[in-house]
C-alpha positions as a LaTeX table, in Angstrom:
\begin{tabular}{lrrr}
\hline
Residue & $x$ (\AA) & $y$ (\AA) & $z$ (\AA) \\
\hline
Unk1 & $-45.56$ & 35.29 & $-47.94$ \\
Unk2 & $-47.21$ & 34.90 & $-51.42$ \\
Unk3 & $-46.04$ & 32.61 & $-54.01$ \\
Unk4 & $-47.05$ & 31.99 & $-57.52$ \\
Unk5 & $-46.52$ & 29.16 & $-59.20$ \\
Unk6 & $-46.47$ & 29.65 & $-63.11$ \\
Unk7 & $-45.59$ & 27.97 & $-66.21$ \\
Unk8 & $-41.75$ & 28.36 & $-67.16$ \\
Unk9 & $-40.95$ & 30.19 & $-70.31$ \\
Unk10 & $-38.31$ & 28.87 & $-72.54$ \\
Unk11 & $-35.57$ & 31.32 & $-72.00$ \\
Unk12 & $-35.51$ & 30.72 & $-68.44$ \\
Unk13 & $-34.33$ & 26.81 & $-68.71$ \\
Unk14 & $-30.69$ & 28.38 & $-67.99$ \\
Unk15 & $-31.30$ & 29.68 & $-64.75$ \\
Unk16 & $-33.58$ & 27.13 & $-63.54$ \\
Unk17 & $-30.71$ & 24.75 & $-64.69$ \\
Unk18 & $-29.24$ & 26.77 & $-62.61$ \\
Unk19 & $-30.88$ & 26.68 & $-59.58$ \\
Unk20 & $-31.09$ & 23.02 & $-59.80$ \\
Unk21 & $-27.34$ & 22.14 & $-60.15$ \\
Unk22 & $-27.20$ & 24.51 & $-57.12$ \\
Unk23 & $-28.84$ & 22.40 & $-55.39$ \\
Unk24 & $-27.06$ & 19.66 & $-55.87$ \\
Unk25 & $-29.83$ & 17.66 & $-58.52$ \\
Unk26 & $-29.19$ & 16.66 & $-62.67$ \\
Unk27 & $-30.10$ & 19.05 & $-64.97$ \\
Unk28 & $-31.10$ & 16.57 & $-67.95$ \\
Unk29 & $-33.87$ & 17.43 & $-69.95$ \\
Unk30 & $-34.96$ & 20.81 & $-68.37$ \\
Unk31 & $-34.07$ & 22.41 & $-71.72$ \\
Unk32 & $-36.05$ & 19.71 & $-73.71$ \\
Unk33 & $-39.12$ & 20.00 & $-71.04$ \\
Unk34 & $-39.14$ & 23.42 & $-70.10$ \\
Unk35 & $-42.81$ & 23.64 & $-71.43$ \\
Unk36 & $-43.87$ & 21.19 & $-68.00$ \\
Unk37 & $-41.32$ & 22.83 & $-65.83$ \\
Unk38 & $-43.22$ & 25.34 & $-63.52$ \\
Unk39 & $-41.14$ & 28.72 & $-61.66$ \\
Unk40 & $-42.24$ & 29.40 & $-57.88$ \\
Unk41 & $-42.10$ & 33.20 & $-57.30$ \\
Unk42 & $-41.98$ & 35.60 & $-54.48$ \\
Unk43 & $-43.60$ & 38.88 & $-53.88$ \\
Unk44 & $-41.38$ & 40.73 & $-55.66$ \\
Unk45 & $-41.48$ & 38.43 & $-58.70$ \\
Unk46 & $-37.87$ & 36.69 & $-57.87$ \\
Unk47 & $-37.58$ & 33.10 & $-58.98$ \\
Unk48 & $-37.12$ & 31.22 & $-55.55$ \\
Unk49 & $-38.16$ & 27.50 & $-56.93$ \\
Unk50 & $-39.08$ & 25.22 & $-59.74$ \\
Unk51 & $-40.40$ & 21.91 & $-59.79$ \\
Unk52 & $-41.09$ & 19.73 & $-63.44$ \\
Unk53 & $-43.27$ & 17.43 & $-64.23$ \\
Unk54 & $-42.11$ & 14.37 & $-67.13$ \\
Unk55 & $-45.13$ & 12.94 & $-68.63$ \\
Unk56 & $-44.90$ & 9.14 & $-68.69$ \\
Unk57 & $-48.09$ & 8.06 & $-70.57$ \\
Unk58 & $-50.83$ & 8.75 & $-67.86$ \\
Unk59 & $-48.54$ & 8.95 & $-65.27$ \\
Unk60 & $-46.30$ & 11.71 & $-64.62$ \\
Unk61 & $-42.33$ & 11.75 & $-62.81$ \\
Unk62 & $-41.89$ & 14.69 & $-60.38$ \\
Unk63 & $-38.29$ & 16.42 & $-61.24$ \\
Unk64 & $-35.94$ & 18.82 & $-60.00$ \\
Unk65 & $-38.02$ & 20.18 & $-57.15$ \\
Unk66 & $-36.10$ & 22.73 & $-55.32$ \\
Unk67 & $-36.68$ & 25.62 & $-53.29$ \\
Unk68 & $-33.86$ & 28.12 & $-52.42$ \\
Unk69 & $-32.40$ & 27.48 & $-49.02$ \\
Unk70 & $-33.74$ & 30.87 & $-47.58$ \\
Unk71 & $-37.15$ & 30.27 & $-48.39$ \\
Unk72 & $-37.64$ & 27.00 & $-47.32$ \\
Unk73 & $-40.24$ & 26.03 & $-44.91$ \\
Unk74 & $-42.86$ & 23.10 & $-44.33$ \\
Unk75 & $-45.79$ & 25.76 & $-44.69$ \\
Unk76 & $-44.08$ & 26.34 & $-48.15$ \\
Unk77 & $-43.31$ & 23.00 & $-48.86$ \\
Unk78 & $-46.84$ & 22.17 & $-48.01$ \\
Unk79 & $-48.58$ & 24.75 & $-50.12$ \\
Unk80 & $-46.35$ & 23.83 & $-52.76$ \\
Unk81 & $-47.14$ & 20.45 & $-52.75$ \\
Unk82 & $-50.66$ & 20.97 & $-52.91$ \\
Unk83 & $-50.48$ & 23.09 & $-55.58$ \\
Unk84 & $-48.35$ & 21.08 & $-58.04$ \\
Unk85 & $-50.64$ & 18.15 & $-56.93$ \\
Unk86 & $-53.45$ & 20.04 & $-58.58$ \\
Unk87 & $-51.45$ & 21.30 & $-61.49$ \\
Unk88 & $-50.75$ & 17.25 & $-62.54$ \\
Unk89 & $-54.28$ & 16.40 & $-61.62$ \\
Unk90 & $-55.03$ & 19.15 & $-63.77$ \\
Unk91 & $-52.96$ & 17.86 & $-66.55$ \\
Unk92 & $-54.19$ & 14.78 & $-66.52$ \\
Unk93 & $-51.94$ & 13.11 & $-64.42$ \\
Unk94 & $-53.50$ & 9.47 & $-62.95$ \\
Unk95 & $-50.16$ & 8.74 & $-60.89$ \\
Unk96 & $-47.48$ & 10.74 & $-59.70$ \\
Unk97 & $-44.20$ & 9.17 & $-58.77$ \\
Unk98 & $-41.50$ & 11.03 & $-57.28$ \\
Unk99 & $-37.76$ & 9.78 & $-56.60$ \\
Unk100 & $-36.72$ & 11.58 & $-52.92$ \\
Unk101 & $-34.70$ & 10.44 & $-49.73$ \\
Unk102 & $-36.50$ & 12.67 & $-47.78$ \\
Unk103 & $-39.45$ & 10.23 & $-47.41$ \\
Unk104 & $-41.34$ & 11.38 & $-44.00$ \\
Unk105 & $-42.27$ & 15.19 & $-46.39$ \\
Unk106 & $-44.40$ & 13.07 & $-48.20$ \\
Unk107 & $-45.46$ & 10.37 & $-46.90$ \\
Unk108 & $-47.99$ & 12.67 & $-44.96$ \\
Unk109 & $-49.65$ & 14.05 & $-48.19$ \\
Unk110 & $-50.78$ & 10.87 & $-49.47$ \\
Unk111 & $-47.26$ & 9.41 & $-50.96$ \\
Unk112 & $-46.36$ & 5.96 & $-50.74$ \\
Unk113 & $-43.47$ & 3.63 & $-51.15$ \\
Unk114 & $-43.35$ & 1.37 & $-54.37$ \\
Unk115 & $-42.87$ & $-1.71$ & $-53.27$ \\
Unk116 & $-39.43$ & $-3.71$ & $-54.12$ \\
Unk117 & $-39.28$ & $-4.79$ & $-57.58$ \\
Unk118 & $-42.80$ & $-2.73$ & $-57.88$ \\
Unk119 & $-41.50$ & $-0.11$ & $-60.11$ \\
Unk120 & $-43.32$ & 0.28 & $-63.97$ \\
Unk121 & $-41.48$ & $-0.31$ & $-66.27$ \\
Unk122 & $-42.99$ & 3.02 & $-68.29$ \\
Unk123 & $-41.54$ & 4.67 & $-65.05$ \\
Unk124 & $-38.25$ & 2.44 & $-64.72$ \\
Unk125 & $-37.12$ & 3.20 & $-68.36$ \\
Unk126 & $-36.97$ & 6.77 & $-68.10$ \\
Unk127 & $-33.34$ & 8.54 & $-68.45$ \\
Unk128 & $-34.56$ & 10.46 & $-64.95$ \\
Unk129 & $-35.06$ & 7.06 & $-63.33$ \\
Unk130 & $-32.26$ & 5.68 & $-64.30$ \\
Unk131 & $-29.57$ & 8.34 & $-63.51$ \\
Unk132 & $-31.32$ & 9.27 & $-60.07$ \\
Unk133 & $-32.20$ & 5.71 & $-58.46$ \\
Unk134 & $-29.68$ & 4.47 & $-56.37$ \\
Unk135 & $-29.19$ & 3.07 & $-53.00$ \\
Unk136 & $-30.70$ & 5.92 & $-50.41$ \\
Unk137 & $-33.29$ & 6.72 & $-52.95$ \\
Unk138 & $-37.03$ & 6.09 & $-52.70$ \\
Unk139 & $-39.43$ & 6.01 & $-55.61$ \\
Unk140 & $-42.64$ & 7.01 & $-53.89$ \\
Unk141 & $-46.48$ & 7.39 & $-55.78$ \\
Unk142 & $-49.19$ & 8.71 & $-55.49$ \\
Unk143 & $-52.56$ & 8.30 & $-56.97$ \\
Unk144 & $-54.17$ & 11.49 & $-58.35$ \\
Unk145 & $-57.60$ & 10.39 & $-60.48$ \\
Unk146 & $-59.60$ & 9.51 & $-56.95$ \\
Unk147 & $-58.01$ & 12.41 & $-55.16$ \\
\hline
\end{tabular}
């Protein structure tokens, strides 16, 4: 299967909210950041993920990353990955944090645990962090500028 991943287009921050409240995640600030929001097509040109990216100074916090049930794979996952890691390096992106519980996807492509009481501040302040920390969830970096 081919995907694209593209840049999201303002009038399509309702259905990628959307998508993501199907899935369970917070739809804060997808309207407000649609322009760092990419849309992962299929073949056929249907919308079957999205993944954002919230600049934080140099740094940037991953958000809403969600691929529709039916589609999901680790070959996906993995080219996804890769790809969106080269879209933030290509932004400009030094370090990449993401908040996940599902810890052992990316702790094979280079992701690693902040440590406790570790978290920036630049990163800690943000409404994402705030809302989506909690007990089960892992904040987890990765450094993009030697990569």
């Amino acid at each position: 299967m081919t995907i694209r991943l593209r840049a999201a287009m303002p009038h399509e921050a309702g259905s990628l909210g959307d998508l993501v409240r199907q899935a369970g995640l917070g739809t804060d600030g997808i309207r407000e950041g649609i322009e760092n929001y990419l849309v992962v097509e299929n073949d056929e040109g249907d919308t079957i993920g999205t993944v954002g990216l919230e600049r934080v100074g140099q740094d940037g916090l991953l958000r809403s990353f969600v691929i529709k049930k039916e589609y999901s794979n680790e070959q996906l996952f993995l080219r996804l990955i890769q790809r969106i890691l080269l879209y933030c390096k290509e932004k400009g992106v030094e370090t990449l944090y993401l908040l996940t519980k599902a810890v052992h996807l990316f702790e094979p492509l280079s992701f690693q645990p902040v440590a406790e009481k570790g978290t920036p501040s630049h990163i800690e302040n943000t409404a994402h962090y705030k809302k989506t920390a909690e007990k089960d969830v892992v904040l987890l970096y990765c450094t993009l500028n030697d990569k």
